[in-house]
Structures are given as C-alpha cells and as structure tokens.
FIMIKOL-771854 format. One record per residue (C-alpha): residue number from 1; x negated, y negated, z negated. Coordinates in Angstrom, 2 decimals. Layout:
// residues N
{pos = NUM	c1 = X	c2 = Y	c3 = Z}
...
This chain:
// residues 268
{pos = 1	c1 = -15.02	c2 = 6.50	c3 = 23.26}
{pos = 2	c1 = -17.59	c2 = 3.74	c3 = 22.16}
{pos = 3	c1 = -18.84	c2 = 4.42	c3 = 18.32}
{pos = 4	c1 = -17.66	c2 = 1.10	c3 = 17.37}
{pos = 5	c1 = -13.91	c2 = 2.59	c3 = 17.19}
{pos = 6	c1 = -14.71	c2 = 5.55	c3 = 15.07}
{pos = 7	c1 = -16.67	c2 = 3.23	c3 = 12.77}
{pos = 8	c1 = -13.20	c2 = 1.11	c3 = 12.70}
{pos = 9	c1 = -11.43	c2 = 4.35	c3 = 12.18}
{pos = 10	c1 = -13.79	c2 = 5.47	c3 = 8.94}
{pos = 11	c1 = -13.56	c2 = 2.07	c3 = 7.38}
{pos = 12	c1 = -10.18	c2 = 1.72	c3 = 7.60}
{pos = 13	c1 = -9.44	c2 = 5.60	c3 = 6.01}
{pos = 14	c1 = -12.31	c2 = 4.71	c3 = 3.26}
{pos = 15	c1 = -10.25	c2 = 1.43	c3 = 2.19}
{pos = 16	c1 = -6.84	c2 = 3.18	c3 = 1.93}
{pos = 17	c1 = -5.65	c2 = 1.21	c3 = 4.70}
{pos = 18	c1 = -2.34	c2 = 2.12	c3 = 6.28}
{pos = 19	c1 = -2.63	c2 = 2.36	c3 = 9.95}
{pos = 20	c1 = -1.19	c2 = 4.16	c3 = 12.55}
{pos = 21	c1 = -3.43	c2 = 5.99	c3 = 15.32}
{pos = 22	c1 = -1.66	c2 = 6.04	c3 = 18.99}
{pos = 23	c1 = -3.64	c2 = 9.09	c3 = 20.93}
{pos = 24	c1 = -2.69	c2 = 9.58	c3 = 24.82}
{pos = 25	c1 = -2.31	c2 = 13.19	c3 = 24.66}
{pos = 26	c1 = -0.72	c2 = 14.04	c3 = 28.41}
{pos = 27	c1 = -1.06	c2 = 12.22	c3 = 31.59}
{pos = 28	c1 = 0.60	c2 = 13.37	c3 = 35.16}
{pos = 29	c1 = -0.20	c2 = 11.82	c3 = 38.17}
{pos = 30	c1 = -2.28	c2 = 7.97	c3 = 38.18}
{pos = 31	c1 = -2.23	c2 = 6.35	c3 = 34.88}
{pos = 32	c1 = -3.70	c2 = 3.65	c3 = 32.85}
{pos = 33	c1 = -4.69	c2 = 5.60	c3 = 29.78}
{pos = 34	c1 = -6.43	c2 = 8.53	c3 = 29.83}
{pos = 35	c1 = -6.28	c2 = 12.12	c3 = 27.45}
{pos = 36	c1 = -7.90	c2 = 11.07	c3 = 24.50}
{pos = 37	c1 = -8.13	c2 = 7.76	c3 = 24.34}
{pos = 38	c1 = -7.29	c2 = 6.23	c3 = 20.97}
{pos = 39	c1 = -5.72	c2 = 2.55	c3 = 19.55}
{pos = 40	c1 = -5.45	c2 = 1.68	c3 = 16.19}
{pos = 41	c1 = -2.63	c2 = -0.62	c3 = 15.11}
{pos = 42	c1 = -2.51	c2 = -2.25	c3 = 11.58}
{pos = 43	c1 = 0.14	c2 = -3.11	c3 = 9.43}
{pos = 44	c1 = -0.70	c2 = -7.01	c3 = 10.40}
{pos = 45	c1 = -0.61	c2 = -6.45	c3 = 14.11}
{pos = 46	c1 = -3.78	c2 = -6.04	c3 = 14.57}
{pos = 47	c1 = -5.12	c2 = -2.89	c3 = 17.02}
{pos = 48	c1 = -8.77	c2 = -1.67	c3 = 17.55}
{pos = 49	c1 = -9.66	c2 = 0.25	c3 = 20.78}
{pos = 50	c1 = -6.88	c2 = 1.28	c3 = 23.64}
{pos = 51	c1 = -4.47	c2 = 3.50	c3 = 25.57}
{pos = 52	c1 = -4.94	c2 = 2.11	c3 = 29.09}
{pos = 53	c1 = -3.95	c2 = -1.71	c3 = 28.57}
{pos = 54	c1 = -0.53	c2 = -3.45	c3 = 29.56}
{pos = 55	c1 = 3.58	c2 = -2.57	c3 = 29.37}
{pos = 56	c1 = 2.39	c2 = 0.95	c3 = 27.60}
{pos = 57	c1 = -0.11	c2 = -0.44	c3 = 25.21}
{pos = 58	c1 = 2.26	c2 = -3.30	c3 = 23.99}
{pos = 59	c1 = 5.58	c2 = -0.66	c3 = 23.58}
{pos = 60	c1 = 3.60	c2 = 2.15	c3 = 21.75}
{pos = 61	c1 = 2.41	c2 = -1.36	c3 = 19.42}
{pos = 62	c1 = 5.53	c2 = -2.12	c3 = 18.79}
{pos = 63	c1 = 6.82	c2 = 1.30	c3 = 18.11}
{pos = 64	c1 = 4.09	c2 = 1.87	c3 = 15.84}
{pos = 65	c1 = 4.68	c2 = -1.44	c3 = 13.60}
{pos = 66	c1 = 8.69	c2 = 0.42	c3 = 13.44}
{pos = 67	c1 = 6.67	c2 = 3.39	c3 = 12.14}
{pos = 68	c1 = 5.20	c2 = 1.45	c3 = 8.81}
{pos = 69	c1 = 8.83	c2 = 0.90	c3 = 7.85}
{pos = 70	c1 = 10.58	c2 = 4.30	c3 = 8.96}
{pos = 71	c1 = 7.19	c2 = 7.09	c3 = 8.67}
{pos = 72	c1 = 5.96	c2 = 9.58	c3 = 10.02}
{pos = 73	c1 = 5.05	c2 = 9.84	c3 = 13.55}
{pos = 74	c1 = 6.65	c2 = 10.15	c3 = 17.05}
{pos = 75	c1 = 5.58	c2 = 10.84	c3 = 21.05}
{pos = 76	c1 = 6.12	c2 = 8.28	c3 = 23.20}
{pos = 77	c1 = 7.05	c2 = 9.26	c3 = 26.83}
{pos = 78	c1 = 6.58	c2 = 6.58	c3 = 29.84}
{pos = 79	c1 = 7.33	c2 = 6.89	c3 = 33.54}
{pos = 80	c1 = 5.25	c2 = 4.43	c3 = 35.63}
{pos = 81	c1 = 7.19	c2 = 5.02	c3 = 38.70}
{pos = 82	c1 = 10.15	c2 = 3.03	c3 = 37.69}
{pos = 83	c1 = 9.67	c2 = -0.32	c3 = 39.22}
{pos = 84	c1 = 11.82	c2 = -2.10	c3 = 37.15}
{pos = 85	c1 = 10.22	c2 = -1.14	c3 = 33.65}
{pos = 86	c1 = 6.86	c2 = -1.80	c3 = 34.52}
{pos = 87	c1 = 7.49	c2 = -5.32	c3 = 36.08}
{pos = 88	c1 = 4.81	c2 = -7.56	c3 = 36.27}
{pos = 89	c1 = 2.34	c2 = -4.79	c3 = 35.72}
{pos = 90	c1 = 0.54	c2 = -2.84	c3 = 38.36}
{pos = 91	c1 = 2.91	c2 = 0.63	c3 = 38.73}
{pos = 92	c1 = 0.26	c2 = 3.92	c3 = 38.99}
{pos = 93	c1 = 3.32	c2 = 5.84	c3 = 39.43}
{pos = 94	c1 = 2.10	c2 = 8.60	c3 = 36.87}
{pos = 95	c1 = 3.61	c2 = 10.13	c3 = 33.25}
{pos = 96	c1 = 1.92	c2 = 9.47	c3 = 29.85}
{pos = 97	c1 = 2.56	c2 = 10.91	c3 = 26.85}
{pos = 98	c1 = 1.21	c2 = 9.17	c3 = 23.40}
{pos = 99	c1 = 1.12	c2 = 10.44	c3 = 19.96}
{pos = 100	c1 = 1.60	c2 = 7.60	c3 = 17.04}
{pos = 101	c1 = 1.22	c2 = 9.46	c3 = 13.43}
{pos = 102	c1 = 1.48	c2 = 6.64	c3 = 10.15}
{pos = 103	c1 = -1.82	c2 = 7.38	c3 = 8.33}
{pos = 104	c1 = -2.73	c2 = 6.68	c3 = 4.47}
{pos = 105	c1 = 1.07	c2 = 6.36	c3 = 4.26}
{pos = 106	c1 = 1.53	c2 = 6.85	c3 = 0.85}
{pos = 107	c1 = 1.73	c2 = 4.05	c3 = -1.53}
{pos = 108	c1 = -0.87	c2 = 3.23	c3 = -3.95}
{pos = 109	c1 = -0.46	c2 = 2.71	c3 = -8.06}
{pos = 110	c1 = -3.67	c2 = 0.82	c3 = -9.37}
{pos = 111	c1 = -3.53	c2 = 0.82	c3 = -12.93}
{pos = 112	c1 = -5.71	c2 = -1.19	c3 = -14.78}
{pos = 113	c1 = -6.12	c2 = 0.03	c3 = -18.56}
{pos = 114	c1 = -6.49	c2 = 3.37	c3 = -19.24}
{pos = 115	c1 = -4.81	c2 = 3.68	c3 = -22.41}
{pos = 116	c1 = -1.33	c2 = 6.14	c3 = -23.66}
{pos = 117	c1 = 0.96	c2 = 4.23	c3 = -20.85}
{pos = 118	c1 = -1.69	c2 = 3.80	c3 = -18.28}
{pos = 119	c1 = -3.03	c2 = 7.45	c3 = -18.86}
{pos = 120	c1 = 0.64	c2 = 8.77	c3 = -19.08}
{pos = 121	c1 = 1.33	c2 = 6.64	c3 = -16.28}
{pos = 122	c1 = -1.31	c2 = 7.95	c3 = -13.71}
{pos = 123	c1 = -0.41	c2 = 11.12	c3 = -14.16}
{pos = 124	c1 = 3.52	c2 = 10.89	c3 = -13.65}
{pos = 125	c1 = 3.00	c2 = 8.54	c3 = -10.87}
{pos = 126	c1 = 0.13	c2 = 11.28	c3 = -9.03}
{pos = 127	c1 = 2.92	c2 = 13.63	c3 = -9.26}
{pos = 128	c1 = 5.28	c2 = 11.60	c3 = -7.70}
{pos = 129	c1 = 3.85	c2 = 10.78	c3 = -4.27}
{pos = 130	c1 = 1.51	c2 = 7.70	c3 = -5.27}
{pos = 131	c1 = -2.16	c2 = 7.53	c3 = -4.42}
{pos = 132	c1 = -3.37	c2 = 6.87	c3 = -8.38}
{pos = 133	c1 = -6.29	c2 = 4.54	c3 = -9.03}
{pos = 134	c1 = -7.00	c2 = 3.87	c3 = -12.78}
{pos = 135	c1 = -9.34	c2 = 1.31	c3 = -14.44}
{pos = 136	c1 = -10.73	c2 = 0.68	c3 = -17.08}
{pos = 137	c1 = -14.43	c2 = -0.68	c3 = -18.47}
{pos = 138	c1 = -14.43	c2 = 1.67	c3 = -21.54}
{pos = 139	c1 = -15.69	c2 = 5.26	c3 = -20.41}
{pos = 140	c1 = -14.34	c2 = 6.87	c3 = -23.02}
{pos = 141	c1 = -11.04	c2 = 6.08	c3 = -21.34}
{pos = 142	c1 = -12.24	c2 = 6.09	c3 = -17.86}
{pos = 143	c1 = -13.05	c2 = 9.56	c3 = -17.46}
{pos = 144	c1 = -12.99	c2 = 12.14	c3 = -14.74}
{pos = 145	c1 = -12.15	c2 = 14.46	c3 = -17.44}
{pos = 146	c1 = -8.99	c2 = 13.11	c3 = -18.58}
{pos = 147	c1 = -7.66	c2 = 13.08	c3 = -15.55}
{pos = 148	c1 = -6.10	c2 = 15.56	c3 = -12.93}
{pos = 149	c1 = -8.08	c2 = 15.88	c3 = -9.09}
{pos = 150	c1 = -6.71	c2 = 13.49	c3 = -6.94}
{pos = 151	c1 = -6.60	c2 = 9.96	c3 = -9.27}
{pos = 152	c1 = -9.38	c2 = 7.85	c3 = -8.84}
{pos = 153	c1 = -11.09	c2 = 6.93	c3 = -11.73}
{pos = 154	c1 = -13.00	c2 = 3.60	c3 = -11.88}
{pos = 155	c1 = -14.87	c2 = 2.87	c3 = -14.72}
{pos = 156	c1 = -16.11	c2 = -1.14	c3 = -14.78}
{pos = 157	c1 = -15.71	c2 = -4.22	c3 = -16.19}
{pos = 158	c1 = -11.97	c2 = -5.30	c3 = -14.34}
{pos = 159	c1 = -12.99	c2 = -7.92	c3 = -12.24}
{pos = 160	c1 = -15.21	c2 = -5.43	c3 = -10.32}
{pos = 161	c1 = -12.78	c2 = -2.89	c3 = -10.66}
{pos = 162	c1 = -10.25	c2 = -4.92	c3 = -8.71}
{pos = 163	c1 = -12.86	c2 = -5.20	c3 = -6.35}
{pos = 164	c1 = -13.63	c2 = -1.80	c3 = -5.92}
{pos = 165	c1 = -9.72	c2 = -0.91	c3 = -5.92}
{pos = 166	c1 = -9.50	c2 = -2.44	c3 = -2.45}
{pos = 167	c1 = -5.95	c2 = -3.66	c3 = -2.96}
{pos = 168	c1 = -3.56	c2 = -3.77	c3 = -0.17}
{pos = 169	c1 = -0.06	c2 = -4.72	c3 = 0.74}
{pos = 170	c1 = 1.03	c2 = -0.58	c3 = -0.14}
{pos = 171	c1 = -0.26	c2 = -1.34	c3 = -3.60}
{pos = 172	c1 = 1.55	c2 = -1.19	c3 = -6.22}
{pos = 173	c1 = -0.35	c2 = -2.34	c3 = -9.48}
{pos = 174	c1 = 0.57	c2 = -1.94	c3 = -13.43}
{pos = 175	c1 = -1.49	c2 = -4.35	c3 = -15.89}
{pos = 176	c1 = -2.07	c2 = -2.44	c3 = -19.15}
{pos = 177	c1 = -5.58	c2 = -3.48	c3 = -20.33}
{pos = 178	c1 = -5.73	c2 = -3.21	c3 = -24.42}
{pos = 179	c1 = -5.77	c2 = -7.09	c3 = -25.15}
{pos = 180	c1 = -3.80	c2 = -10.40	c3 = -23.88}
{pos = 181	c1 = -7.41	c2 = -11.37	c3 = -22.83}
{pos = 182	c1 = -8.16	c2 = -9.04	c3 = -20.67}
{pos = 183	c1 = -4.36	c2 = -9.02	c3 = -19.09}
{pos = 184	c1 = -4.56	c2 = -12.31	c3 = -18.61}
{pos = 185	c1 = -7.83	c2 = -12.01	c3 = -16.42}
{pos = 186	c1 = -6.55	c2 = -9.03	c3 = -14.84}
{pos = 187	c1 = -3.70	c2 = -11.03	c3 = -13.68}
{pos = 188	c1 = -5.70	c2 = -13.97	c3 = -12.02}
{pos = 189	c1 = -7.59	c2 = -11.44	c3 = -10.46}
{pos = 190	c1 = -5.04	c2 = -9.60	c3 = -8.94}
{pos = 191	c1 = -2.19	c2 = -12.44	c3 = -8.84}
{pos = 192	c1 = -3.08	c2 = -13.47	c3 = -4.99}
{pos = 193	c1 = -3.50	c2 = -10.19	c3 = -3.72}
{pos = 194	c1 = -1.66	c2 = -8.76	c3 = -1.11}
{pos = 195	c1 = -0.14	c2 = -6.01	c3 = -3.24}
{pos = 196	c1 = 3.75	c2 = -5.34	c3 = -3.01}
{pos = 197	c1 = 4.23	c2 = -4.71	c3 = -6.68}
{pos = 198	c1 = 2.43	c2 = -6.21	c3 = -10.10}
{pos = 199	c1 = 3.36	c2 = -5.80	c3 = -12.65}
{pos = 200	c1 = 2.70	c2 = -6.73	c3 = -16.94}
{pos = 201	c1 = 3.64	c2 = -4.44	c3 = -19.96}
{pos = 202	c1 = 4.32	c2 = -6.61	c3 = -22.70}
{pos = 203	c1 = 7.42	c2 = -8.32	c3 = -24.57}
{pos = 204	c1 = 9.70	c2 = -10.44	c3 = -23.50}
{pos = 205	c1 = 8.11	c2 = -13.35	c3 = -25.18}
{pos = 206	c1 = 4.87	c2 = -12.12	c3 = -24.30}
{pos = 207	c1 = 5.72	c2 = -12.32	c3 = -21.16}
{pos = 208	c1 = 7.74	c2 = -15.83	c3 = -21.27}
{pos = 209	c1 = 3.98	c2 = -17.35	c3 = -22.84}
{pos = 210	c1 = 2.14	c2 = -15.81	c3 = -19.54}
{pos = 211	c1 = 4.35	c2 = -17.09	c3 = -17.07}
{pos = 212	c1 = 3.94	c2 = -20.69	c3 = -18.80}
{pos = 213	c1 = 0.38	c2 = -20.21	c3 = -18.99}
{pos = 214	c1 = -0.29	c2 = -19.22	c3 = -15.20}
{pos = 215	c1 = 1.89	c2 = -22.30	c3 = -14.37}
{pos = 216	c1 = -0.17	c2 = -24.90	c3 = -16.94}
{pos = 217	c1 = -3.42	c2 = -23.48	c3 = -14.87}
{pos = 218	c1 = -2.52	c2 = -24.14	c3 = -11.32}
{pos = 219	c1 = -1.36	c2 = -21.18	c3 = -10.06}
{pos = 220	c1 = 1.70	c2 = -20.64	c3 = -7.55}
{pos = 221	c1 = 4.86	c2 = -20.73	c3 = -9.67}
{pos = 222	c1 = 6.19	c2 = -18.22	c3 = -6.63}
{pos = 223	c1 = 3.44	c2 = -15.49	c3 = -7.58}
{pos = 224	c1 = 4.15	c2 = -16.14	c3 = -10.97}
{pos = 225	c1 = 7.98	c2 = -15.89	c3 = -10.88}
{pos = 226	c1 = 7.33	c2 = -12.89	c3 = -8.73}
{pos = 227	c1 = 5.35	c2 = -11.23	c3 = -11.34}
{pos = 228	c1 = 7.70	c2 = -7.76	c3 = -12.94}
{pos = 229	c1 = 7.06	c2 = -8.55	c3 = -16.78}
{pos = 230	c1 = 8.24	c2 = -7.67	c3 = -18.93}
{pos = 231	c1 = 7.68	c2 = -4.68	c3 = -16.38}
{pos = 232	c1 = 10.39	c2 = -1.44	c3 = -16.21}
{pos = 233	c1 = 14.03	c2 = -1.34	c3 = -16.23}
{pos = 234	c1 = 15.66	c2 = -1.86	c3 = -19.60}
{pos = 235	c1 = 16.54	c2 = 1.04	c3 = -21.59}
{pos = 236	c1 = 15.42	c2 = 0.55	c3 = -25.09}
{pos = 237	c1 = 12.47	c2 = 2.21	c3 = -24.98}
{pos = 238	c1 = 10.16	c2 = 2.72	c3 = -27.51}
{pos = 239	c1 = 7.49	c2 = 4.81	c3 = -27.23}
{pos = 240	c1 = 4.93	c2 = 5.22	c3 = -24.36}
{pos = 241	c1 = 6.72	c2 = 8.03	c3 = -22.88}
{pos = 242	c1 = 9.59	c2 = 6.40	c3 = -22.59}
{pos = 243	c1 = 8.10	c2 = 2.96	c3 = -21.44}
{pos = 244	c1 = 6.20	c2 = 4.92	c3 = -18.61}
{pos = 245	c1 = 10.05	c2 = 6.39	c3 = -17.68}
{pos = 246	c1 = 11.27	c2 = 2.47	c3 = -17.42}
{pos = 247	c1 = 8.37	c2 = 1.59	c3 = -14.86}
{pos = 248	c1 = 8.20	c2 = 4.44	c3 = -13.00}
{pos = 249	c1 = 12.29	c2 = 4.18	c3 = -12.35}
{pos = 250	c1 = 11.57	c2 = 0.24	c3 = -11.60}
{pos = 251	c1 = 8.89	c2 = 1.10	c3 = -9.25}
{pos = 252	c1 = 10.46	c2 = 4.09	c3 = -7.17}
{pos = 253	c1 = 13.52	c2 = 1.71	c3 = -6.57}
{pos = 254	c1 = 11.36	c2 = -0.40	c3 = -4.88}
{pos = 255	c1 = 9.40	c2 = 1.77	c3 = -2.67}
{pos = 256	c1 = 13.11	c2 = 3.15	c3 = -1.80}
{pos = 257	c1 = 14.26	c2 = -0.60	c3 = -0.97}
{pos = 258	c1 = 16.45	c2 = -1.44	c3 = -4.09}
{pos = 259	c1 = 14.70	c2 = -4.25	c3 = -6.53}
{pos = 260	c1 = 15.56	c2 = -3.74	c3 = -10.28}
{pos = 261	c1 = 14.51	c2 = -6.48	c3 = -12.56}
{pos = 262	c1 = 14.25	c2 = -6.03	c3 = -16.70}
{pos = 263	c1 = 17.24	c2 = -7.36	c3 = -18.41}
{pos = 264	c1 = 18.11	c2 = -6.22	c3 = -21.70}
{pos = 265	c1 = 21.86	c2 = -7.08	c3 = -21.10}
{pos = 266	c1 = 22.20	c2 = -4.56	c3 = -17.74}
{pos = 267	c1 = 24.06	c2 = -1.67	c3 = -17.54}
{pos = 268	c1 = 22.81	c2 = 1.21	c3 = -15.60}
C-alpha cells in the first residue's frame, strides 16, 4: 500500500482524530479488494485509501459512519455472487470479509486553566474514560509533575494552546483560566470550533455579562446561546470539589445522550 495512506493514517492518530480503519481481512474466490488493503473513513465522510472500489466500499462506509455513533467495531461479510445485491456493479462472484474497528474513540476534555477545578477536574475526568488535555501559560501550574501519565499537559500562552490542543468535534472543553480576561479570550478562541461541548465556570451573572458581550462583538448568538455557563448541573455547590462533581455529572449526560442545563430551580 502506497506511503501516502500510512502518512494519512499517522496524522490522523497524532491529531486525536476519530476514524474508523476498514481492513479486508479474508477473500474467497475473485474479488475486488484484496487481504490487506486498508480505507480510512472520517467522522465527516471523508475516506483515504480503499477496499476494492464499488457496492462493498460504499456499504462498509456507511457501516462505519453507524460505528461513530454505536462503537466499537464489527466484520462485514459480502457475497459477490448474488446478482441482485451487486447490481450495477461488475459481480467477481467471490467472498470478502472486512474488519471496521472505531479508533481514538474516546472523547476528549481540554481544559484550559490549570487551577483547583481544572487540576481537580483533569484528574476525575482521566479516570473516567476522557482523553485529558490541560492548559495553562503559567508552568508552575502546567506541570508534568502535578499530573498523573496519560493527561497532556500544555504549557503556553492560550491562544497557542488551543492551537496545539487540535480540537475536534469529540472535544469536550471546560474554560477555567484565573481571570475574566483571559476567559473571555479563551472563549473567542475556542467559540467556532468544532467541539461538542464548551463550557464557562463562573456565576450566573458572570455568565449573563459574557453572553451580552459575545453578542455586542459580532459573534453568532447560536454559539453563544449554545455556550454551558454557568457550566454543571445545579446542586449548590460550593467548593471546587463539589463544582468539579456538577460538571463532570453535566458532561457524562451528554456523552450518554441526555442534555442537562444549570438551573438553580431543578430538581434532580
């Protein structure tokens, strides 16, 4: 297979990408694809390299975009003898067998401020099936040290720490920076993004002011409205222990398909 589709493959495991990687792994008889040849499908549609072409290709695509929503991975079987599911495409009259497994399925948390609920944070959210990236651009705060193996620590100003996050649409990212300021930025940074989740720790009226404010300059009141701040479920916390209980609860609901929104007046 042509080096250009293991370069694809690297590139898209180094940027966190998910993808899922079809591999024909059993062939009887004349067929299309042969053992070992590899497609890569995207979460967008898009597919690098291929299993043979045609009726095949297009059903494991399709069965592979399923995959992004229900994980894991699955064997596709084809017959190309049956006339009548392979019409319109030349029949070899051989079996396939193709192997689609979800890779870099795990959501990702991308916290940017690395202080008691972004630190507490990281390391409740690493233990609960996230892919952790933490920023911040003070190193005391951003440091390997601090931090169990298996959180990426970035340690830069947070515009190029949004750029080095390499967010994608299985991000989910929490804005706790130490100042208004630098939420604020963070938030235009990250605001058109592709991520599934953001999300601003701060008080009600906090939050109220920085809705207004992204509105007054130009940005899309659907982002804005979209935004999760104040950020968490509502249950009267106080401390940063318990704040990092109301966002983790608000953000696992999500990833399970149920959208909780803070409201002071719910009853869970």
């Amino acid at each position: 297979m042509a080096i250009e589709f293991y370069t694809e493959l690297q590139k898209a495991y180094n940027s966190n990408q998910s993808f899922v990687l079809c591999t024909v792994i059993e062939t009887i008889g004349s067929s299309p694809g042969k053992v070992g040849q590899k497609m890569i499908v995207f979460r967008n549609g898009a597919t690098v390299g291929t299993i043979g072409g045609g009726i095949n290709e297009n059903r494991a695509k399709e069965t592979a975009l399923d995959l992004f929503v229900t994980g894991g991975s699955t064997v596709l079987s084809f017959d190309m003898s049956n006339n009548d599911m392979f019409e319109g495409d030349p029949v070899c009259g051989g079996e396939s067998k193709v192997l689609l497994e979800l890779q870099n399925s795990e959501p990702r948390m991308i916290i940017f401020g690395a202080g008691h609920i972004g630190c507490l944070l990281a390391k409740v959210a690493n233990l609960s099936r996230f892919r952790v990236t933490i920023a911040d651009e003070r190193p005391e705060f951003a440091s390997e040290a601090v931090f169990p193996n298996g959180i990426e620590v970035i340690c830069k100003p947070y515009k190029e720490a949004v750029e080095a996050a390499k967010i994608d649409d299985n991000s989910y990212i929490v804005v706790a920076t130490p100042g208004h300021v630098k939420d604020r930025e963070t938030i235009e940074y990250v605001l058109n993004s592709d991520a599934v989740y953001i999300g601003l720790v701060g008080s009600g009226k906090k939050s109220a002011n920085f809705r207004a404010s992204l509105k007054e300059r130009g940005f899309d009141p659907k982002k804005v409205d979209a935004l999760y701040t104040p950020i968490g479920i509502s249950l009267g916390s106080t401390t940063p222990e318990e704040i990092v209980i109301e966002i983790m609860a608000q953000i696992v609901a999500l990833r399970n398909g149920r959208e909780i929104r803070y409201n002071p007046a719910q009853k869970l």
